[in-house]
N, C-alpha and C positions, 0 to 999 in steps of 0.2 A: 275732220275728227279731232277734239282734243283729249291731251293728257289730263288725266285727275292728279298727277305728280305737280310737284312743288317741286322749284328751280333750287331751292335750298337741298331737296331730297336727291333730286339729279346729281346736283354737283357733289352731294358726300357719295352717291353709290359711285358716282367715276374714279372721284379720288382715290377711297377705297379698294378699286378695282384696279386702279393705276398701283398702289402698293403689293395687292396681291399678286399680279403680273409680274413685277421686280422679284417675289418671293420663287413664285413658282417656276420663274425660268431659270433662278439661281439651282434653285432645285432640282429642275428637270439636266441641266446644263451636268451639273455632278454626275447625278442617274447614268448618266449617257456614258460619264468616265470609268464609274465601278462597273459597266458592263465588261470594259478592255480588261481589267481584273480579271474577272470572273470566268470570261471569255480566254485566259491563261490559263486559270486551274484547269479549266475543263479539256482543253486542246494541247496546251503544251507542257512539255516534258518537266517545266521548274516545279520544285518545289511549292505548297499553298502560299508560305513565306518566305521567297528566296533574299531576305532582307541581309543577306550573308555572301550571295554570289559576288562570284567576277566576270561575272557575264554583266558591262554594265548596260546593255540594251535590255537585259529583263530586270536590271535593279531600278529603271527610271520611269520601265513600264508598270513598275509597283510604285514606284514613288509617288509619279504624277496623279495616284487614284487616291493618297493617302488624304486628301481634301475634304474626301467623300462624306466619310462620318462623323465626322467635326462640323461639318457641314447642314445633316442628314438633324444631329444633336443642336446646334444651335436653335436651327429652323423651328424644329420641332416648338423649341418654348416662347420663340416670334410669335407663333401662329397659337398656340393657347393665350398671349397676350392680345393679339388680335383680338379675336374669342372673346378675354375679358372684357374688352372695350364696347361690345357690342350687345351686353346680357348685362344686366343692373344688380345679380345675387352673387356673391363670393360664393356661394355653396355652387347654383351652376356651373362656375366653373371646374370647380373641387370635384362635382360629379362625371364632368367633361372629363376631366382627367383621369381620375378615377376607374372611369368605365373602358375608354382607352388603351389605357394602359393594362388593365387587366384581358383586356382583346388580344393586345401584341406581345404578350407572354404565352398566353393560348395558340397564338397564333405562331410564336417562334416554335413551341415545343410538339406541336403534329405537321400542320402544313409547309413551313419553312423547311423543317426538319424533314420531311418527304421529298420536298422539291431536290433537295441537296443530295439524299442519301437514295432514296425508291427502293424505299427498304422499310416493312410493316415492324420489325422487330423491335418490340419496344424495350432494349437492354442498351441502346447508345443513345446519348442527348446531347446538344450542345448548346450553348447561350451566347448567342451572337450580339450583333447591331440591332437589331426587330428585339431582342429581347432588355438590351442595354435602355432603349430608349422608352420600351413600355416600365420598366423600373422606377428609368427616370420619371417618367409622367405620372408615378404613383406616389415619390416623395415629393414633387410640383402641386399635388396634392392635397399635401397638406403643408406647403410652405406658401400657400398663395392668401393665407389668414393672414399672414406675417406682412408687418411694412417692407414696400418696395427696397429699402437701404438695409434691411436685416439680411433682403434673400440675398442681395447683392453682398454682402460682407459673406456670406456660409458659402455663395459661389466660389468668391475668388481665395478666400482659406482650403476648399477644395484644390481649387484650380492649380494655385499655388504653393499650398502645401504637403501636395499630401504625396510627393516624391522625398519629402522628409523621411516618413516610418516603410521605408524601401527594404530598411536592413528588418523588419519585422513580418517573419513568416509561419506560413498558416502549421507546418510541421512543428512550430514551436508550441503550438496551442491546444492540442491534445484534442477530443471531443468537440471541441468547437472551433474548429481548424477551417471547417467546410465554411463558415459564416465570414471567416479571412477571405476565402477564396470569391466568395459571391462581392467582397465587397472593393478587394483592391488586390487580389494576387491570381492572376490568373494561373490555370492548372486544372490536374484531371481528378475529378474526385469520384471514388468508389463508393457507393451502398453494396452491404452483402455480396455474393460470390459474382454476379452476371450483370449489376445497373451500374455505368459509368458514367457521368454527365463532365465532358471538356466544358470548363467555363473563358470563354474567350473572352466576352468583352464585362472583367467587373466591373460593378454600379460606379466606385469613385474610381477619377472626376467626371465620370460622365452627367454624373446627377447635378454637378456645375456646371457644366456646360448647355444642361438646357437650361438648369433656372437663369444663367445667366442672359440667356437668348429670351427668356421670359420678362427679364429686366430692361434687356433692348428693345421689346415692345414699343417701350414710350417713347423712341425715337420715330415710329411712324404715326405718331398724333404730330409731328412739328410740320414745319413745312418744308416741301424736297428739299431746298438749298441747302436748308440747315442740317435736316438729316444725310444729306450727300456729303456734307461737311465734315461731320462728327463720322460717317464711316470712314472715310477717308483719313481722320488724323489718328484715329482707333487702329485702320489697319498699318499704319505707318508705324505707330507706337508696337504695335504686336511685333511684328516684321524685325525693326529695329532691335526689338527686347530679344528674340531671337537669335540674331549675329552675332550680338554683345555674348550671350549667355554660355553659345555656343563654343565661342572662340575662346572663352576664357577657361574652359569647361567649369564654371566655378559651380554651377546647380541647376538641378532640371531634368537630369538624365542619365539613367544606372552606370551607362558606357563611355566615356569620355572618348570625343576620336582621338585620330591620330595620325600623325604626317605617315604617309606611305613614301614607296619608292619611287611612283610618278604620280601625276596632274591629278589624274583622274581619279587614281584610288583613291588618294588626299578627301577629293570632294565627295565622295561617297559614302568615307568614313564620317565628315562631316556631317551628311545630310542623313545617315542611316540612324534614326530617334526610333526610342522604343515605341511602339501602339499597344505592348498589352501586357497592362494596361498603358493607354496615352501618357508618354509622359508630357512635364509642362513643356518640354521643346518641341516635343512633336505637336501639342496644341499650339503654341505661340508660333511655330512655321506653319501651320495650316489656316488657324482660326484669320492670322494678317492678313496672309491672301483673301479668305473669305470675306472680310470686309471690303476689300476693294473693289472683290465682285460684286458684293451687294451694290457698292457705290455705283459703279459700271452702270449695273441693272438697270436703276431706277430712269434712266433716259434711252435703255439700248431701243430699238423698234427696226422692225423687218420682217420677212417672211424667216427668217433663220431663228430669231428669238421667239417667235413663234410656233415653229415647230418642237422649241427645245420645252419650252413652255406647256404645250400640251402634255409632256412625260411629267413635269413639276405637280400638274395637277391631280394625278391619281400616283402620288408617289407608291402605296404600298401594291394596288394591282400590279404594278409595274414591275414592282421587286418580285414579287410572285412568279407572275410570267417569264418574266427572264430567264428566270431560275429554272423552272418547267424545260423552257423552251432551247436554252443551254443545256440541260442535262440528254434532254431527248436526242438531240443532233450529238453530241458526244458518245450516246449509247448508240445510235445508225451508225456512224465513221467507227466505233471499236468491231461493230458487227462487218463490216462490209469490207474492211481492209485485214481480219481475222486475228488483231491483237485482243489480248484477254480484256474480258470486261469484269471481270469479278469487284476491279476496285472502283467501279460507278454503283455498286447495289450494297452500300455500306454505308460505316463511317467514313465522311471526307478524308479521315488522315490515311486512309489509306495508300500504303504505297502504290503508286502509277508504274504498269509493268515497263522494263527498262527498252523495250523496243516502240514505245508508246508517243507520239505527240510528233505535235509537226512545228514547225522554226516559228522562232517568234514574229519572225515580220508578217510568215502567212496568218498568225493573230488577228495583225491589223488588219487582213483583207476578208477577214471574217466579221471580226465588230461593227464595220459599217452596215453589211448585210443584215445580220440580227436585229441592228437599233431599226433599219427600214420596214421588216418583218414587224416588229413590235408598234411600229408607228400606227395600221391602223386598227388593231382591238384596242389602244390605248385613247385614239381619238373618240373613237366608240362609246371608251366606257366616259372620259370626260365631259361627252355631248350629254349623256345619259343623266351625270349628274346635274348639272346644269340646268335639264328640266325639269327633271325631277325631285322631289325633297322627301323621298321614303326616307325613314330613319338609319335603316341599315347601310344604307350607301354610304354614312358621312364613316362609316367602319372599314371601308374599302377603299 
């Protein structure tokens, strides 16, 4: 039997293939961290944010997740440049994104929003990561007209600037306070007597964060070496820009640390950056690392990168599911050990009754079990996609 393929066509879909692989297990890899996250809210007694404890076994199990969305944001505008590369119309793109984005706004504000609360009452909202990133994909948009070194200069003035107007808040701006909040002050804004919507993750910088991951695209038309190259001196520069920035406390970050009384506090005060919104130390200690994983990726091979890989591939089912599937096991354990459940059928901030949650270590012996659980409707649905090309799929 032969192929009608051309050895030319072969080798771009492998390549191709071989990039997406690096993408998706970078992806899947993260996925697999904001589980242990998530997998804390639901089970143990800290805080949503214990970014303040002295308990430092729960401040490092929030730390080490903080990757996640930095991660989640970059990716996101990699893979509309991909996209680009592959469709000859600037408008497909634009519509790509466009249509996207407006899914994962829809999508934060019913289904997200159910999975977290299991609660119909449509008088609490909240504006996460799923909603940060359909935002972002809405001004990627329309900034994908624009030359490559435009989007690139409006990223990094994001990136980098915009812990400048820190001291300007949305209380200050009367009527149009709520448009502050959406776009760089996180907080809880009221409509009339009963609609409250918490905005946790505002648009800047996250809207540079992707375009700028959209601008990194054209590092996977080069060839491996070079792009292994350039992630690597990129995450070394980030990293580096971080220790500097941090130590000096000279900019970057609303809270400058501070020497504690031992070792340890010291380092916590160091490493504790604001996320909301991101400041630029908390992207420049995240985004570093991310690059070295990208680098990592592009040669890692195994059954272990593979398994992490199939999560990378359906990242939003995935976030879905978890979500579902965490909540459900935290409603069974509040019912079966007979601590209240009232604060699982609400808003997340609610307080978690004080006899509630179990140690953080048994956490970890929980996350592993879930990600196994999740592993096969996950391979499921990524087989699914793979053979198939309905429309609606490439939305899930």
């Amino acid at each position: 039997m032969t192929s009608n393929a051309s050895p030319v066509a072969s080798f771009r879909h492998n390549r191709s293939r071989s990039r997406l692989n690096s993408i998706d297990f970078v992806r899947g890899f993260v996925l697999v961290i904001m589980v242990l996250d998530h997998t804390r809210d639901f089970f143990n007694a800290s805080p949503q944010d214990p970014s303040a404890t002295l308990d430092p076994f729960i401040f490092f199990t929030r730390w080490i997740t903080h990757i996640c969305a930095p991660v989640f944001m970059l990716l996101t505008g990699t893979a509309a440049a991909l996209y680009a590369s592959k469709v000859s119309s600037t408008k497909q793109v634009s519509y790509f994104l466009l249509s996207r984005g407006l899914w994962l706004i829809f999508a934060e504000l019913l289904i997200v929003r159910f999975a977290w609360m299991f609660s119909l009452n449509l008088d609490y909202f909240f504006l996460q990561v799923i909603f940060a990133i359909g935002g972002s994909m809405l001004a990627l948009a329309m900034m994908v007209f624009m030359p490559r070194w435009l989007i690139a200069s409006i990223s990094l003035v994001m990136i980098f600037g915009h812990n400048a107007v820190d001291n300007v808040h949305a209380s200050a701006l009367g009527h149009y306070g709520f448009l502050w909040n959406l776009l760089h002050e996180s907080g809880l804004l009221q409509f009339g007597s009963k609609l409250e919507i918490l905005v946790l993750y505002p648009l800047v910088p996250w809207i540079g964060v992707v375009s700028i991951g959209y601008v990194m695209g054209s590092l996977y038309q080069m060839p491996q070496d070079s792009r292994i190259r350039y992630l690597k001196i990129m995450g070394v520069i980030l990293t580096v820009s971080f220790l500097i920035l941090r130590w000096t406390n000279f900019y970057g970050n609303p809270v400058p640390w501070q020497m504690k009384g031992d070792t340890l506090g010291t380092i916590i005060s160091f490493l504790n950056v604001e996320k909301y919104p991101p400041s630029l130390l908390f992207l420049l200690m995240t985004l570093g690392p991310a690059c070295l994983l990208l680098a990592f990726a592009e040669k890692a091979q195994g059954i272990v990168v593979d398994f992490f890989t199939v999560f990378g591939r359906v990242p939003f089912f995935f976030y879905v599911t978890h979500l579902f599937l965490l909540h459900t096991l935290a409603v069974l354990y509040a019912y079966y050990t007979g601590i209240g459940m009232n604060w699982l059928f609400g808003p997340i901030t609610s307080a978690k009754p004080e006899n509630y949650g179990i140690a953080i270590g048994s956490v970890y012996l929980i996350w592993p079990l879930v990600i196994i659980a999740l592993y096969p409707p996950c391979k499921w649905f990524a087989d699914l996609k793979q053979r198939r090309k309905d429309w609606w799929l490439s939305y899930i």
